[in-house]
C-alpha positions in Angstrom: 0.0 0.0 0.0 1.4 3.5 -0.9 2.8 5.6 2.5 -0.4 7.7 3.9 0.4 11.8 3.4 -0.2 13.1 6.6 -1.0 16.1 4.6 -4.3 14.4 3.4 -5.5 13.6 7.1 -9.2 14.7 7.5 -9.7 16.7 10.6 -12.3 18.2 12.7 -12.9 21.7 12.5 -12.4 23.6 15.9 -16.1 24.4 16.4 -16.7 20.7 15.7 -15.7 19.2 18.8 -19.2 19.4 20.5 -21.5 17.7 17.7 -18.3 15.1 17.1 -18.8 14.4 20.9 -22.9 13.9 20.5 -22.0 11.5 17.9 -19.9 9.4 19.7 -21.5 9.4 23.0 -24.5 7.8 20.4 -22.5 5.3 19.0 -21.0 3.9 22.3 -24.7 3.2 23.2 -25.4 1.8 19.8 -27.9 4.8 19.5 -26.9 6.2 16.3 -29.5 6.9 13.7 -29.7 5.9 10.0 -29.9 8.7 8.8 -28.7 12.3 9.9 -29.5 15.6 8.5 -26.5 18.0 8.6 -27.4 21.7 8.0 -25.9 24.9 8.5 -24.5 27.6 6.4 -22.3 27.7 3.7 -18.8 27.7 4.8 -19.2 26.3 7.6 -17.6 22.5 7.3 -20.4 20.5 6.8 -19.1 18.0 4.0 -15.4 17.9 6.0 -17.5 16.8 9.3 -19.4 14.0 7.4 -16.0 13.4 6.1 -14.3 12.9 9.3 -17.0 11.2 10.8 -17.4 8.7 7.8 -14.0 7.7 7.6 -13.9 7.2 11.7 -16.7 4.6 11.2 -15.2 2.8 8.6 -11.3 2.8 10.3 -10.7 -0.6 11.7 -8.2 0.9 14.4 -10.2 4.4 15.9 -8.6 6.1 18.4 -10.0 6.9 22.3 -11.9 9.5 21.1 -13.3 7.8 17.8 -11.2 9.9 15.3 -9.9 7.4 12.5 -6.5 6.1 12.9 -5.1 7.8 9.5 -3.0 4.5 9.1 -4.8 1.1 8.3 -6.5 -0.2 4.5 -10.1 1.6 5.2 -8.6 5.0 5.9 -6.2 5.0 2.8 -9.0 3.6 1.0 -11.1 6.2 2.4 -8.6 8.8 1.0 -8.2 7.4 -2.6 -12.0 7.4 -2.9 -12.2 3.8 -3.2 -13.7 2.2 0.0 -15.9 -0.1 -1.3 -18.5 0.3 1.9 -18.4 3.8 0.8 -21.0 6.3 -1.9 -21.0 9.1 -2.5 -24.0 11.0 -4.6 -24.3 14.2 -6.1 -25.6 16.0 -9.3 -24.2 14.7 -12.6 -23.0 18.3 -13.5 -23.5 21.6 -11.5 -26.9 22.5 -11.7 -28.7 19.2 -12.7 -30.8 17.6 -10.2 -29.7 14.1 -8.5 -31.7 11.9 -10.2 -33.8 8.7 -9.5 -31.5 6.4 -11.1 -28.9 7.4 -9.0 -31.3 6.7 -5.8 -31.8 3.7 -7.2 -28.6 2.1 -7.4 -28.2 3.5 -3.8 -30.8 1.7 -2.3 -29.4 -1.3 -4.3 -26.1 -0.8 -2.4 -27.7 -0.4 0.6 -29.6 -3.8 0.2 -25.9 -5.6 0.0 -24.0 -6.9 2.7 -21.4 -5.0 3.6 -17.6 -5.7 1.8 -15.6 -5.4 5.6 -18.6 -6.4 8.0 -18.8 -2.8 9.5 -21.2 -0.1 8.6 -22.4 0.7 5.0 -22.2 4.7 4.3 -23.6 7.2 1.5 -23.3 10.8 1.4 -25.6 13.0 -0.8 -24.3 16.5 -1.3 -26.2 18.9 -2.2 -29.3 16.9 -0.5 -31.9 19.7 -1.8 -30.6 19.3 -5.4 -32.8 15.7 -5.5 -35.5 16.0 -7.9 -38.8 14.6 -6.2 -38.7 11.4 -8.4 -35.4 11.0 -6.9 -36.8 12.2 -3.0 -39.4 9.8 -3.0 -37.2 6.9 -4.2 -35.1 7.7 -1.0 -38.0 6.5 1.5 -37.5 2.8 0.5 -34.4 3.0 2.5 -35.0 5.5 4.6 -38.4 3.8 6.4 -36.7 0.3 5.7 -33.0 0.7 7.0 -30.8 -2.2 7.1 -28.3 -2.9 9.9 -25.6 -0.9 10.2 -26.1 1.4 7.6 -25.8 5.3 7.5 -26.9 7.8 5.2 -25.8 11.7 5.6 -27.8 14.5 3.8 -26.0 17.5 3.3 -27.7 20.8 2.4 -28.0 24.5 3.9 -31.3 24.5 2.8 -33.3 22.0 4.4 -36.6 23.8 3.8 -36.2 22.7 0.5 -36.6 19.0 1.0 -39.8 17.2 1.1 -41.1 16.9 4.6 -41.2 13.4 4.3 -37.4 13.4 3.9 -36.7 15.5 6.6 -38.9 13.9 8.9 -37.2 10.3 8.7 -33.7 11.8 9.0 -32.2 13.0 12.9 -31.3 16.7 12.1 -27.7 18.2 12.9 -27.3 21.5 12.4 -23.6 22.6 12.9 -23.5 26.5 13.9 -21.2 29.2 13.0 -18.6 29.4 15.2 -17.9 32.5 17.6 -15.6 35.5 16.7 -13.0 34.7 19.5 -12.5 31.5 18.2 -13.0 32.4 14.4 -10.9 35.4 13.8 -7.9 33.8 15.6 -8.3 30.3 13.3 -8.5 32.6 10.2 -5.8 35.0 11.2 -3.0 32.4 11.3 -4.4 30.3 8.3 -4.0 33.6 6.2 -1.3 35.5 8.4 -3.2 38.6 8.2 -4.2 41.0 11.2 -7.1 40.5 13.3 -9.2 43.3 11.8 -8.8 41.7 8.6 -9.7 38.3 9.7 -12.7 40.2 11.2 -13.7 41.8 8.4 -13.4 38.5 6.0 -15.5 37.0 8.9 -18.1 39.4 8.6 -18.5 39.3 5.0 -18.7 35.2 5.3 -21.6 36.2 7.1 -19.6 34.2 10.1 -18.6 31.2 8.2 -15.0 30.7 8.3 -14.6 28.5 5.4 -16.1 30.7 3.1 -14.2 33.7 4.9 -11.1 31.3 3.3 -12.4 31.6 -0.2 -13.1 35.4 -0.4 -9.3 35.8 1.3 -8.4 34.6 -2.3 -10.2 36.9 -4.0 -9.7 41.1 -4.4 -12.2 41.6 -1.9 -12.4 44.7 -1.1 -11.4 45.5 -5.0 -14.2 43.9 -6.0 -17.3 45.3 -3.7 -16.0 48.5 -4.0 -16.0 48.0 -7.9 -19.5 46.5 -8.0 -20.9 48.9 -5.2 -19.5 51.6 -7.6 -20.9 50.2 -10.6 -24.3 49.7 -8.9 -24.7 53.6 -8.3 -23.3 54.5 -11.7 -26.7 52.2 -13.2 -29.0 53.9 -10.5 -27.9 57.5 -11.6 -27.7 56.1 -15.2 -24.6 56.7 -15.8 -23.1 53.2 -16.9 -25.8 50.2 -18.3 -26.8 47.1 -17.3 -25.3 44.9 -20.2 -21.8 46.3 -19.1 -21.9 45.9 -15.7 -23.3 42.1 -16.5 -20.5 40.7 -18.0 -18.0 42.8 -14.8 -20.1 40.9 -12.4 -19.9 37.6 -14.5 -16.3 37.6 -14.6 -15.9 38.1 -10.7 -18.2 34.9 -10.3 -22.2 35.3 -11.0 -22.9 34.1 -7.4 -20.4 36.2 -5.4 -21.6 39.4 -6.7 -25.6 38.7 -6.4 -24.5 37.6 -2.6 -22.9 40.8 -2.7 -25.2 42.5 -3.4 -28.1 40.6 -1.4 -26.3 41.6 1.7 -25.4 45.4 0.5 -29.5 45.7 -0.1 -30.3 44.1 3.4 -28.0 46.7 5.1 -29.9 49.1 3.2 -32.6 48.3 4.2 -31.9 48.0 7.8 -30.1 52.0 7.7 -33.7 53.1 6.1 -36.0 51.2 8.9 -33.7 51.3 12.2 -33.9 54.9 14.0 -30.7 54.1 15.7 -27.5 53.1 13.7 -28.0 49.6 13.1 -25.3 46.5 13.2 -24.7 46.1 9.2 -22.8 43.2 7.2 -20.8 45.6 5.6 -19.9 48.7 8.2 -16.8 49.4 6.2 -19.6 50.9 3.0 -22.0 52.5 5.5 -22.0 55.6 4.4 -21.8 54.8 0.7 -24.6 51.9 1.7 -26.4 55.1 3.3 -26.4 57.2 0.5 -27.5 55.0 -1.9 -30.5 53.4 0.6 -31.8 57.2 0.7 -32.2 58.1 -3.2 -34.0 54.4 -3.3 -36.4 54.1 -0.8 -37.8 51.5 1.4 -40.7 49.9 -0.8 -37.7 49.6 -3.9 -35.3 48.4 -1.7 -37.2 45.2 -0.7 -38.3 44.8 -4.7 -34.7 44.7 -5.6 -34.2 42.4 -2.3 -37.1 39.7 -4.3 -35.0 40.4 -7.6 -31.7 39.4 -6.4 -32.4 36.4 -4.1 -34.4 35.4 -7.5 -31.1 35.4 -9.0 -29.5 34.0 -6.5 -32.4 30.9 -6.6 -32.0 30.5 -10.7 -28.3 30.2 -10.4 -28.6 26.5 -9.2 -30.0 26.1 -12.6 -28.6 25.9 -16.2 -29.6 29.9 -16.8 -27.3 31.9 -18.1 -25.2 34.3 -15.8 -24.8 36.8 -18.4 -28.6 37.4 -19.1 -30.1 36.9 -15.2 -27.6 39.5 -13.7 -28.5 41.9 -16.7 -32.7 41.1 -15.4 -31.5 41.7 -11.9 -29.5 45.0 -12.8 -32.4 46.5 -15.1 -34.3 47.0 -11.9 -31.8 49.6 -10.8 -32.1 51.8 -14.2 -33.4 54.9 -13.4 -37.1 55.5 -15.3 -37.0 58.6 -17.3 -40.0 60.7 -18.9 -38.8 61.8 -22.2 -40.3 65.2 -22.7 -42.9 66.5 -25.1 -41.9 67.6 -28.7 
């Protein structure tokens, strides 16, 4: 067998420790379900918890504390992706829906014995993204488990499963973790100042994970740019077309999120008397300025417009064309005047 790379260890997260710990307390009473439900935001480690913990129930040597030994056959099988006791199940190609088949050949693997005698494990990532076809096919195993058997549903949007899903799975919902434990993680991962790592944090919306990601990006380049070109459409100035294809290039879903949290500060520095706790305090008075020449009512139309967009993205739309339907809201309307 090729030498493990400690490098490629799976580890918990630091704000893990406490649903690891429900988990195991389960197991050593034989009281874990068949099926768990792990929400929580983006960002936040959901898929490198159901990681850890998957691997840890297939290891043949665990440690005191359950975590996986890192060492024997199932962990570096684990690793390559080729654990035969192992599935994992997500959309064909981003966008597409899981479909049936695929539920179907799950519940077929489910129905076998399993290769090593231990548990039999499947992961579906994005959960939500399972047409109904597909949902419904899921409660043959999921109201007919067999022994030993574990299925984890990932998603950040649990809403948007059936209820019948949802009601046969044990729901864990891993929280963000708080700022004195956050900002000092992020600080040394990127060797940046605290007030940085805050400021990441915040517009992560708390997740730390996703805080990673935008560290790779120009940041603050970028909402300034897009914050910029957002009041040069509102005073019309610049069009939407142009803007489109700016946004586009950054990444389609970055800049609606953007922008879906530069409308709800908005909104909350029109309706709060007092100055109000806002995602992005380092544009508040840009934020301001722009919230007052909308108004209140607008503000919560553009609000509908770009979670829209954020909803259609999952699907095979095109970026270019539902950030220019998004933007189009912001032209302002002009009365040509009478010859």
């Amino acid at each position: 067998m090729p030498e493990d790379n400690a490098a490629q260890a799976l580890q918990l997260l630091p704000w893990q420790q406490a649903p690891w710990a429900d988990l195991q307390a389960r197991k050593s009473l034989s009281r874990l379900p068949h099926a768990l439900l792990v929400c929580g935001i983006k960002g936040i480690g959901k898929r490198q918890f159901a990681d850890v913990f998957t691997q840890a129930l297939l290891c043949t040597r665990p440690g005191a504390e359950g975590q996986a030994c890192q060492a024997c056959d199932a962990c570096y099988w684990f690793r390559a992706g080729t654990h035969p006791d192992y599935r994992l199940l997500a959309p064909a190609e981003k966008g597409r829906a899981i479909r049936v088949d695929q539920i179907r050949e799950l519940n077929d693997y489910f129905a076998l014995k399993s290769h090593h005698g231990g548990y039999k494990i499947a992961v579906i990532e994005p959960a939500d993204s399972m047409n109904s076809a597909a949902a419904n096919a899921l409660l043959k195993t999921l109201e007919e488990p067999a022994p030993y058997t574990l299925l984890l549903l990932i998603t950040h949007r649990p809403s948007r499963l059936p209820a019948t899903v949802r009601s046969r799975c044990q729901r864990l919902t891993l929280t963000p973790p708080p700022a004195q434990q956050a900002v000092p993680w992020l600080s040394e991962r990127l060797d940046v100042a605290a007030d940085d790592a805050t400021l990441l944090l915040t517009l992560a919306g708390g997740a730390p994970l996703r805080a990673l990601g935008l560290a790779q990006r120009d940041v603050r380049g970028h909402r300034t740019a897009l914050l910029e070109e957002l009041e040069r459409i509102q005073q019309g100035q610049s069009d939407p077309v142009t803007c489109a294809a700016a946004w586009v290039e950054r990444g389609a879903a970055i800049s609606l999120e953007w922008l879906y949290d530069y409308i709800i500060d908005m909104i909350r520095l029109q309706s709060v008397p007092q100055p109000p706790r806002i995602r992005n305090p380092d544009m508040r008075d840009r934020l301001q300025r722009i919230a007052t020449r909308t108004g209140l009512v607008t503000l919560y139309q553009h609000l509908d417009g770009a979670l829209d967009g954020l909803r259609l993205l999952s699907t095979q739309v095109n970026s270019q064309i539902l950030i220019e339907q998004v933007l189009i809201g912001w032209v302002p309307i002009t009365t040509k005047p009478a010859a």
